[in-house]
C-alpha positions in Angstrom: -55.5 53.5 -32.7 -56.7 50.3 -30.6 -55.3 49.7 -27.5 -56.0 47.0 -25.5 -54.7 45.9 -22.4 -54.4 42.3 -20.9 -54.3 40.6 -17.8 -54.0 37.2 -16.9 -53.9 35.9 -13.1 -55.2 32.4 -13.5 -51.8 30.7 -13.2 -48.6 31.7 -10.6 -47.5 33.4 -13.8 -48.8 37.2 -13.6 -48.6 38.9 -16.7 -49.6 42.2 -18.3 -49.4 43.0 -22.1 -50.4 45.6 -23.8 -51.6 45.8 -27.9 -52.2 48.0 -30.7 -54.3 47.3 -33.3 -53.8 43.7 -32.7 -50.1 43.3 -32.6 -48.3 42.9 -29.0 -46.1 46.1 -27.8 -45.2 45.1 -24.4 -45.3 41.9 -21.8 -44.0 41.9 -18.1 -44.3 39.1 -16.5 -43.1 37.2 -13.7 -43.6 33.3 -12.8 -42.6 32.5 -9.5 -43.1 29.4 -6.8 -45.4 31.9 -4.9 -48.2 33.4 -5.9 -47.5 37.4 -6.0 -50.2 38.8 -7.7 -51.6 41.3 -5.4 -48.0 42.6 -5.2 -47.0 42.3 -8.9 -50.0 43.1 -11.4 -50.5 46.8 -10.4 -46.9 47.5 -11.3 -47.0 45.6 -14.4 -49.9 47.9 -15.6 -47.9 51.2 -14.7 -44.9 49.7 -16.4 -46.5 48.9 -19.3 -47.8 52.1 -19.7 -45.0 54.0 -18.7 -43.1 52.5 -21.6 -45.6 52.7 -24.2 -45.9 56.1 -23.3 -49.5 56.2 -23.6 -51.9 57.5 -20.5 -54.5 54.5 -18.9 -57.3 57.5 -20.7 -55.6 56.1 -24.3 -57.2 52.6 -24.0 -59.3 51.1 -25.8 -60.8 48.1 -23.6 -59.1 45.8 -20.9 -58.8 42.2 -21.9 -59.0 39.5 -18.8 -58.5 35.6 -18.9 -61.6 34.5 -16.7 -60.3 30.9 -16.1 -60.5 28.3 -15.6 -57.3 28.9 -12.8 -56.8 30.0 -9.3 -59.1 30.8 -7.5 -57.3 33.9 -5.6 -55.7 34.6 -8.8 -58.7 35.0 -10.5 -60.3 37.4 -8.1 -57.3 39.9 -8.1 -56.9 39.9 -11.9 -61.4 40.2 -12.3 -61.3 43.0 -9.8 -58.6 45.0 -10.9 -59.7 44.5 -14.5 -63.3 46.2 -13.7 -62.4 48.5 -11.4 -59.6 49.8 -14.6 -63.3 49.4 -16.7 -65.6 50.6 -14.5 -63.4 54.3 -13.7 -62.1 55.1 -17.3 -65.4 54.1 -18.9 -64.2 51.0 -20.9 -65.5 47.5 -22.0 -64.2 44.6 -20.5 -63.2 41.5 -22.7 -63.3 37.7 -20.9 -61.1 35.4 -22.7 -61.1 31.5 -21.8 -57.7 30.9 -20.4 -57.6 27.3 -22.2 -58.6 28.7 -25.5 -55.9 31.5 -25.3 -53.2 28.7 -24.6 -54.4 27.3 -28.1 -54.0 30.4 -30.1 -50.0 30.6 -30.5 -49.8 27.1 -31.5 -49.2 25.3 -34.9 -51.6 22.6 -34.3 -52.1 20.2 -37.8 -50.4 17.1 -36.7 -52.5 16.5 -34.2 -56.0 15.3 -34.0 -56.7 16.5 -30.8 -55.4 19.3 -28.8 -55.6 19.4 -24.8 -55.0 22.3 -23.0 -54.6 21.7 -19.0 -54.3 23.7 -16.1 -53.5 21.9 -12.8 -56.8 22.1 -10.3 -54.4 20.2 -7.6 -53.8 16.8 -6.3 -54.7 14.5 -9.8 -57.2 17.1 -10.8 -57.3 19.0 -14.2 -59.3 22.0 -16.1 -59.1 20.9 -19.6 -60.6 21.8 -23.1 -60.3 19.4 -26.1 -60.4 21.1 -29.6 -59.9 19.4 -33.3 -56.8 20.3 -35.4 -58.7 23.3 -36.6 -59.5 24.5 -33.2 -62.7 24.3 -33.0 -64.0 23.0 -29.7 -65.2 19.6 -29.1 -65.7 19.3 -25.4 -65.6 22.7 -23.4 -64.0 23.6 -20.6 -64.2 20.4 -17.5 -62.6 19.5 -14.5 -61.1 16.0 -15.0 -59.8 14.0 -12.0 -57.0 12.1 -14.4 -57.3 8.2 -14.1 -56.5 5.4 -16.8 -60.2 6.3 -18.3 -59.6 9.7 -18.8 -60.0 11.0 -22.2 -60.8 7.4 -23.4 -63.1 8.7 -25.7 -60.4 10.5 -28.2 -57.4 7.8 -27.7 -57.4 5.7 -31.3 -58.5 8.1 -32.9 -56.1 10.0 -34.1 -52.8 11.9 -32.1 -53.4 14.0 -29.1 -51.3 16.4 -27.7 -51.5 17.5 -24.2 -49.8 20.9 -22.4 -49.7 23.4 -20.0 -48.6 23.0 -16.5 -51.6 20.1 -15.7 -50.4 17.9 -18.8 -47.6 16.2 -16.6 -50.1 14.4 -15.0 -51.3 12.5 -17.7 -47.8 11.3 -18.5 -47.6 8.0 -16.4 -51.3 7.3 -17.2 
């Protein structure tokens, strides 16, 4: 069997999952005002185990989501992520948090799909991918204005999300 556990810390939502073979067991999460990483993550792991009934020795490789995102988030998730890898001897998979967004998503009526994350005041991290996914601009930081993402507008229907998108909505 495959096991994989995953992190993610880039956004005030901390949350733990674990897999097998591909398919999702188990998900805590918590999304709060407040960051609470440092508080919530290590728990989430135990949990998770604890109900899968599997032992940390059982995994298969430790899956992270290396950003774009906060800052302080980041650092809790990366470090507890390799110190997991580095003492039971596994590899460590870094996902892009903006491509992951993309993943659970029906995305054919759109030409273009946008994935944000809010970098604070009118700044965004953003990806732009086609309607098969594929990526056309990588991962930037966009300070939105009227000109942002001129280049895609009339040409076909965007779609923007995550917890930065409100920010394009009155431009």
């Amino acid at each position: 069997m495959n096991y994989i556990l995953h992190l993610d810390t880039t956004t005030k939502k901390c949350s733990v999952a674990l897999a097998q073979n591909g398919e999702l067991m188990i998900q805590k999460e918590l999304l709060t005002e407040e960051f609470s990483h440092s508080e919530q993550l290590h728990p989430f792991i135990e949990e998770v185990l604890k109900e899968s009934g599997l032992k940390s020795s059982s995994l298969s490789a430790i899956a992270i989501s290396k950003g774009p995102g906060s800052y302080t988030g980041l650092r809790i998730g990366v470090a507890a992520a390799k110190g997991l890898c580095f003492a039971l001897d596994l590899p460590l998979i870094a996902l892009n948090t903006l491509e992951i967004m993309v993943q659970p998503y029906e995305v054919s009526p759109y030409s273009f799909i946008i994935p944000m994350l809010d970098a604070r005041r009118m700044e965004v991290f953003a990806l732009v991918l086609n309607s098969k996914k594929e990526i056309l601009k990588p991962t930037f930081a966009e300070i939105v204005s009227s000109n942002s993402f001129q280049e895609f507008q009339g040409k076909g229907r965007l779609v923007f999300f995550g917890n930065g998108a409100h920010k394009c909505k009155g431009i």
